[in-house]
N, C-alpha and C positions, 0 to 999 in steps of 0.2 A: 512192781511187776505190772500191775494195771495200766501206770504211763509206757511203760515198754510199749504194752499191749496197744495200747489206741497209737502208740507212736508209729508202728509196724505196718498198721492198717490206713495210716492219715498217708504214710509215706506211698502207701500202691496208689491209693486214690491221687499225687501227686504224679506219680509215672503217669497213670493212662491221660491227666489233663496236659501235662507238659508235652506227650509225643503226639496228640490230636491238636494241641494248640502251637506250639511250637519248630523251628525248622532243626532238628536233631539228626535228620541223617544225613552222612559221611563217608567221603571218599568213593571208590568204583572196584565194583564188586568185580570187574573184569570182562562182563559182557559182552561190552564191545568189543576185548579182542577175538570173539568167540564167532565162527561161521559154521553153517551146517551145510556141507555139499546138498546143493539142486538137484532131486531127480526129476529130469524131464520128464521121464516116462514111469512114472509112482505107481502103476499095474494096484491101483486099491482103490475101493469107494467111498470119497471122503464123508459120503450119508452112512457109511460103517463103520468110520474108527471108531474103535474099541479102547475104551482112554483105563478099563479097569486093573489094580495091581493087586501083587500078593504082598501083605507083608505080616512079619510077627506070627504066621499062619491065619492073619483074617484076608478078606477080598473086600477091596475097597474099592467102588465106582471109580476112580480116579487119584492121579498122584498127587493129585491140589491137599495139602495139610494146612490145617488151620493153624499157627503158631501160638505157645502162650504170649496171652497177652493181659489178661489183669482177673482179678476174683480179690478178695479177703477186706473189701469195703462194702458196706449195704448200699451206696451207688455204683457200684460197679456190676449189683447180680443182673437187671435190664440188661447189659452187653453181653454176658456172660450167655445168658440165655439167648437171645438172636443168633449169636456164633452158635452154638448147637442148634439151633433148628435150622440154621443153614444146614448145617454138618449131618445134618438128622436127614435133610430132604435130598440132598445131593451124593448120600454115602460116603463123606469123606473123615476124615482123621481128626482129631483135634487135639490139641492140649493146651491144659489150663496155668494159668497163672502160678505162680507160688507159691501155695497153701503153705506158708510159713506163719500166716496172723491168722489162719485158722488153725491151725497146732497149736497155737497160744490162747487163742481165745474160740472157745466151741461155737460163741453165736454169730461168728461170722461164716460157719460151716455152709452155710446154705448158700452163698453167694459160689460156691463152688458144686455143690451138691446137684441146684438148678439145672448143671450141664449134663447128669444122666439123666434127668426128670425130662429135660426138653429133647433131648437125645437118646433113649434107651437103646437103638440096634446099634451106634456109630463104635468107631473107635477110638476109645478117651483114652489119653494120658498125664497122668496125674504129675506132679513137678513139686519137688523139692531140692532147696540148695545144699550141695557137696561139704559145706561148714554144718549147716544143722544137720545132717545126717552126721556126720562125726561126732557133733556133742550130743546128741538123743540117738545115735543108734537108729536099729532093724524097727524098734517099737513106735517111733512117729516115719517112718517110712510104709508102716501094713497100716496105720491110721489116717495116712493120707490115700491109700488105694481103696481101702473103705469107705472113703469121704465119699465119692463118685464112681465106685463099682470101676475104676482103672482096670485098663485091659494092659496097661505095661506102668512104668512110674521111670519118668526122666529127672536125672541129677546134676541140675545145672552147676556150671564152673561159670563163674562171674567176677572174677578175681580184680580185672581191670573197675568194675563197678566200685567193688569191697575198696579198691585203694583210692579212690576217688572220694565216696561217700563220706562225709563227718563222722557218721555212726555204721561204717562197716568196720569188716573183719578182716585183721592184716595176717592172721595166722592162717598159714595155707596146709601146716603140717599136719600128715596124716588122714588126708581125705583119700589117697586111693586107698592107704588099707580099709578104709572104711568102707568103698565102693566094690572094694571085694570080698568083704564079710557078709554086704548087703546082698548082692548076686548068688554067694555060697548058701545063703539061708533065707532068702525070700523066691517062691514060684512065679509071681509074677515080673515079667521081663524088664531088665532095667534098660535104660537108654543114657547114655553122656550126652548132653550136653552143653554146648559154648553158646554163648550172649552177644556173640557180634565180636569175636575177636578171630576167630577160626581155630582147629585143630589141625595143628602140623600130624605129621606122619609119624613121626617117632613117640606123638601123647597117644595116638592111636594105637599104635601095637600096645603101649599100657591097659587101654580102655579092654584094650580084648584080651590081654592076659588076665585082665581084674576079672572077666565073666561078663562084660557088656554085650549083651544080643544085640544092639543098634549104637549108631554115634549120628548126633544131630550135629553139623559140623558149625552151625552159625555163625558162619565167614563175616569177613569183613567189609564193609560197602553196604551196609543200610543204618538203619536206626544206630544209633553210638550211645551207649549208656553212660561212657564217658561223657558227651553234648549233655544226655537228659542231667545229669548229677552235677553237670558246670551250669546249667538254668538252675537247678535249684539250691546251689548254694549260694547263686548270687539272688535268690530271692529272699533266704537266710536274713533273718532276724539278729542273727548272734555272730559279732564281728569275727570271732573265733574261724568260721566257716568261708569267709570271703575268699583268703587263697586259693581256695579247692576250684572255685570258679572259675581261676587261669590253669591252674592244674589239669581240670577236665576238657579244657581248649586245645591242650598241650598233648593230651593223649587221645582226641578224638583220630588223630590216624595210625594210630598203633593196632596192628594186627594183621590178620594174614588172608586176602581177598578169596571170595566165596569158589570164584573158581579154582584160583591156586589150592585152597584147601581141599574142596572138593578131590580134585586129581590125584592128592597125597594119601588121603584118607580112603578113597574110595581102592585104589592099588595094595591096601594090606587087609582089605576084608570087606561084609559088608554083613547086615545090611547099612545103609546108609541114607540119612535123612540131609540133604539138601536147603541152605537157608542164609540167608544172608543177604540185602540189596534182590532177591528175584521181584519183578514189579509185573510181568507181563507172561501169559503162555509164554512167549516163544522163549523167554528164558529157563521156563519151567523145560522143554523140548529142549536147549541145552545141556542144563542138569542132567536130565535123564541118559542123553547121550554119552556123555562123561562119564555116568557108571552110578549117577543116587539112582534108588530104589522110591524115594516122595520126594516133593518140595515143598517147603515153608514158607508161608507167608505170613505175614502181621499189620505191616503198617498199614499196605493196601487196601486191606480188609478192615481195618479199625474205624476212618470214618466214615463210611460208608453204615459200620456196626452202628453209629453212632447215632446216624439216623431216622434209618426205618429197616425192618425185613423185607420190602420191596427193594432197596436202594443196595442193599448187601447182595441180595436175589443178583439184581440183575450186573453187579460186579463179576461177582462168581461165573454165569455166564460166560461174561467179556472174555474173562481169561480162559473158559476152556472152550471159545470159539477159535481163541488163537493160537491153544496148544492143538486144536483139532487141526487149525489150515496148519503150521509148521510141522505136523506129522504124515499130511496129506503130502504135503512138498519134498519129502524125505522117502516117501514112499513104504510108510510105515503104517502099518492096518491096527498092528498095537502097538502099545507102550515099549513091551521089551521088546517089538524091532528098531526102535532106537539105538539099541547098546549096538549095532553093527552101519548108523549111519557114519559116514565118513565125516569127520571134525578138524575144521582148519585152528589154531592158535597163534595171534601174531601178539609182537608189543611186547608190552612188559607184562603181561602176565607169560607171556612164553618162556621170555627170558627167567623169570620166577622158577615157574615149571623144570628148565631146562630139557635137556632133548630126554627123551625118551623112545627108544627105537621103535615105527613104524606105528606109533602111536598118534600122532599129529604130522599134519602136511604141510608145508611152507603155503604160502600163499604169492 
């Protein structure tokens, strides 16, 4: 149990070095087929956009969400803590990494914990995967929201990871009963989920029969956990693991583009967290147009995290200078007047989408 235990913890500490050092992301989130009608005459004063949203029932300064992105190694808690005090001084969102290796091992607790200590008003979210909730139950689900006073607890579906990994989990059976026992019997709000693959439309109507309050849709077109988990097997010591290496080459394009998901997900309910490939405000200004309620981001913000709280500071900035001009140009004074800007869709994310009446305009 103890090599589990250091194994689980060695393995995050390899995630966050492989996606700050290495080139892991994959394919096109859609973006570019994405345009937001011009208003000439935007009748609002870009020194007053109002960038703050409601969600979960908190008000957060802005729809920038900080993504998980790592905890459960003792060089990981320094990152851990600069993303909360971003998230602390800006009012924004955040969620943490996978407290999977601190369910296993307590003293890695604090490399998660850190994130309420540096952030007490923000909005945390706590993250555990859709397999360990199946085998431990509601009981390491309230041990993880306890870790960090969680204001909700997301349950990641990582399936493309798990078949990729040497040491994942190829049993997929029985995680939504479980994600519906967990909602049935826990107060604190759950969120689904996805790792960079997307949620079609039809896993979402499950999410929200199960009792899911949010779906984090983590579309396709950024980080590829497939990529990360085909660098590290071909770093792999143990010939065993080699194949996985073309394996995870093989399915870095597997999955379903942040906007195409987006559109699916966001048409049977919401709320909706937005994430996948967003690099820039003005993508963030798309999302929101399209019907999320936040956007995700991770990799942006990672090395930036990596190197100082001035350097993350003034990222964070960047992107809500340019979510502030792309809402000034829309003619939008807040966030929710987005949901009525006009949205061109060409390309093959159109063709994706298919027609939808009076929802998109040709171009």
């Amino acid at each position: 149990m103890a090599d589990k235990k250091r194994f689980t913890s060695s393995r995050k500490l390899d995630h966050l070095r492989i996606c700050a050092e290495e080139a892991v992301e994959c394919g096109d989130a859609g973006f570019g087929d994405v345009r937001l009608a011009h208003n000439a005459l935007p009748e609002c004063d870009m020194r007053n956009i109002d960038l703050s949203v409601r969600f979960l029932g908190h008000t957060l300064n802005s729809p920038l969400f900080v993504s998980a992105m790592t905890g459960g190694h003792p060089k990981t808690k320094e990152t851990n803590a600069r993303l909360a005090r971003i998230a602390e001084r800006f009012g924004l969102g955040m969620g943490v990494g996978s407290q999977r290796a601190a369910l296993e091992d307590e003293s890695l607790a604090d490399t998660f914990a850190v994130v309420r200590d540096e952030a007490p008003h923000a909005f945390i979210v706590g993250n555990l995967g859709a397999v360990q909730l199946r085998e431990h139950g509601t009981a390491w689900a309230e041990e993880a929201v306890e870790m960090i006073g969680a204001d909700a607890l997301a349950i990641h579906l990582n399936f493309l990871q798990e078949a990729i990994q040497p040491e994942g989990d190829h049993n997929a059976t029985g995680c939504l009963a479980a994600i519906t026992e967990l909602c049935s019997e826990m107060k604190t709000p759950v969120i689904v989920k996805e790792t960079g693959c997307g949620i079609s439309g039809e896993v979402a109507r499950r999410c929200w029969g199960a009792g899911a309050k949010a779906i984090d849709i983590g579309g396709w077109g950024g980080t590829s956990w497939a990529a990360v988990e085909s660098v590290r097997a071909g770093e792999s010591k143990n010939e065993k693991d080699r194949p996985l290496q073309t394996l995870g080459e093989d399915f870095s394009a597997w999955g379903i583009p942040t906007v195409v998901s987006l559109a699916e997900v966001a048409a049977t309910g919401g709320p909706v967290i937005a994430s996948g490939g967003i690099r820039t405000g003005i993508d963030m200004a798309k999302c929101l147009a399209l019907g999320a309620d936040l956007t995700g981001m991770a990799m942006p913000l990672l090395k930036p995290a990596l190197e100082s709280d001035a350097a993350l500071s003034a990222r964070v900035e960047t992107i809500h200078r340019e979510l502030v001009g792309a809402m000034f140009l829309c003619g939008a004074a807040r966030t929710a007047d987005l949901r009525s800007t006009r949205v061109y869709i060409t390309g093959k994310t159109r063709q994706m989408i298919g027609e939808r009446t009076g929802a998109y305009h040709e171009m």
